[in-house]
C-alpha positions, 0 to 999 in steps of 0.5 A: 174152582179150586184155581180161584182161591190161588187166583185170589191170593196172587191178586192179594199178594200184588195188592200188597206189593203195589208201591205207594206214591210218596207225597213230597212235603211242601217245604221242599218247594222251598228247598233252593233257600238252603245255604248262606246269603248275603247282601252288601250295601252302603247301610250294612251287611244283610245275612240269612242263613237256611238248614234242613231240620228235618224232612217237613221243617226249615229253619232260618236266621236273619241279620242285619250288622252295621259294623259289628253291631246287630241292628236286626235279627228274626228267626223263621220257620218254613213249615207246612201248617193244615196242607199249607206252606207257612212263612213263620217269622219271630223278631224279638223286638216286634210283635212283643216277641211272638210269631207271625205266619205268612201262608205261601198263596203262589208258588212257582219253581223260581218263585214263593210268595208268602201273605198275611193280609192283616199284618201291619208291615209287611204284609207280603214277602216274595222270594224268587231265584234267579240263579243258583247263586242269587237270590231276591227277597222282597217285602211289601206292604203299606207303611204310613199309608203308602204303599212300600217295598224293600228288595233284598238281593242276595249272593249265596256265601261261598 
């Protein structure tokens, strides 16, 4: 009788000691978007740039420079919102300004694909790794009542 009250302790001793399993955080699925891209074509130069904010938050900027005017720019945010990876894209001149999220609905090693069904356009932006120097964002959705696209292929910015 007099071994019980060691045996619990021990016993309570372990417990307390047990390691906790640590949950990643769902942005870390994304986290080969860090770094600088770039996109050269005949319109212009596309640029996205993604840093760490802290171990839950992404933060990106979007350009689009045709000569050395900005034609484009949004700001986004990838963030996990009620247990859910969120795309949250601010364009200034769209939207009257205010944020629009994209909840992430397939996600793989390679690939996110970000959707917001009631969005005008797009209503949909996948990211997918080819290497770890390439990357390719595609927009989707309906514009003028087609069906449409646009593939950004990007080159990590040495």
């Amino acid at each position: 009788m007099k071994k019980l009250p060691l045996l619990l302790t021990v016993a309570v001793l372990f417990a307390c000691n047990e390691k906790k399993e640590v949950k990643p955080h769902e942005v870390d699925k994304a986290a080969w978007f860090l770094g600088e891209w770039s996109d050269t074509t005949s319109q212009g130069l596309m640029l996205e740039n993604w840093e760490k904010v802290n171990d839950s938050v992404f933060a990106g900027e979007a350009y689009f420079i045709k000569k050395n005017d900005t034609l484009f720019r949004e700001t986004v945010e990838l963030k996990e919102v009620k247990g859910v990876l969120n795309y949250i894209a601010t364009t200034p001149d769209q939207n009257v300004g205010k944020p629009v999220s994209f909840a992430l609905t397939k996600s793989t090693a390679d690939s996110l694909l970000f959707e917001n069904p009631t969005h005008d356009y797009p209503k949909a932006i996948l990211y997918r790794k080819i290497t770890n120097d390439s990357i390719v964002a595609t927009i989707s959705g309906m514009q003028q009542g087609k069906e449409s696209s646009e593939v950004f292929p990007f080159k990590r910015k040495k």
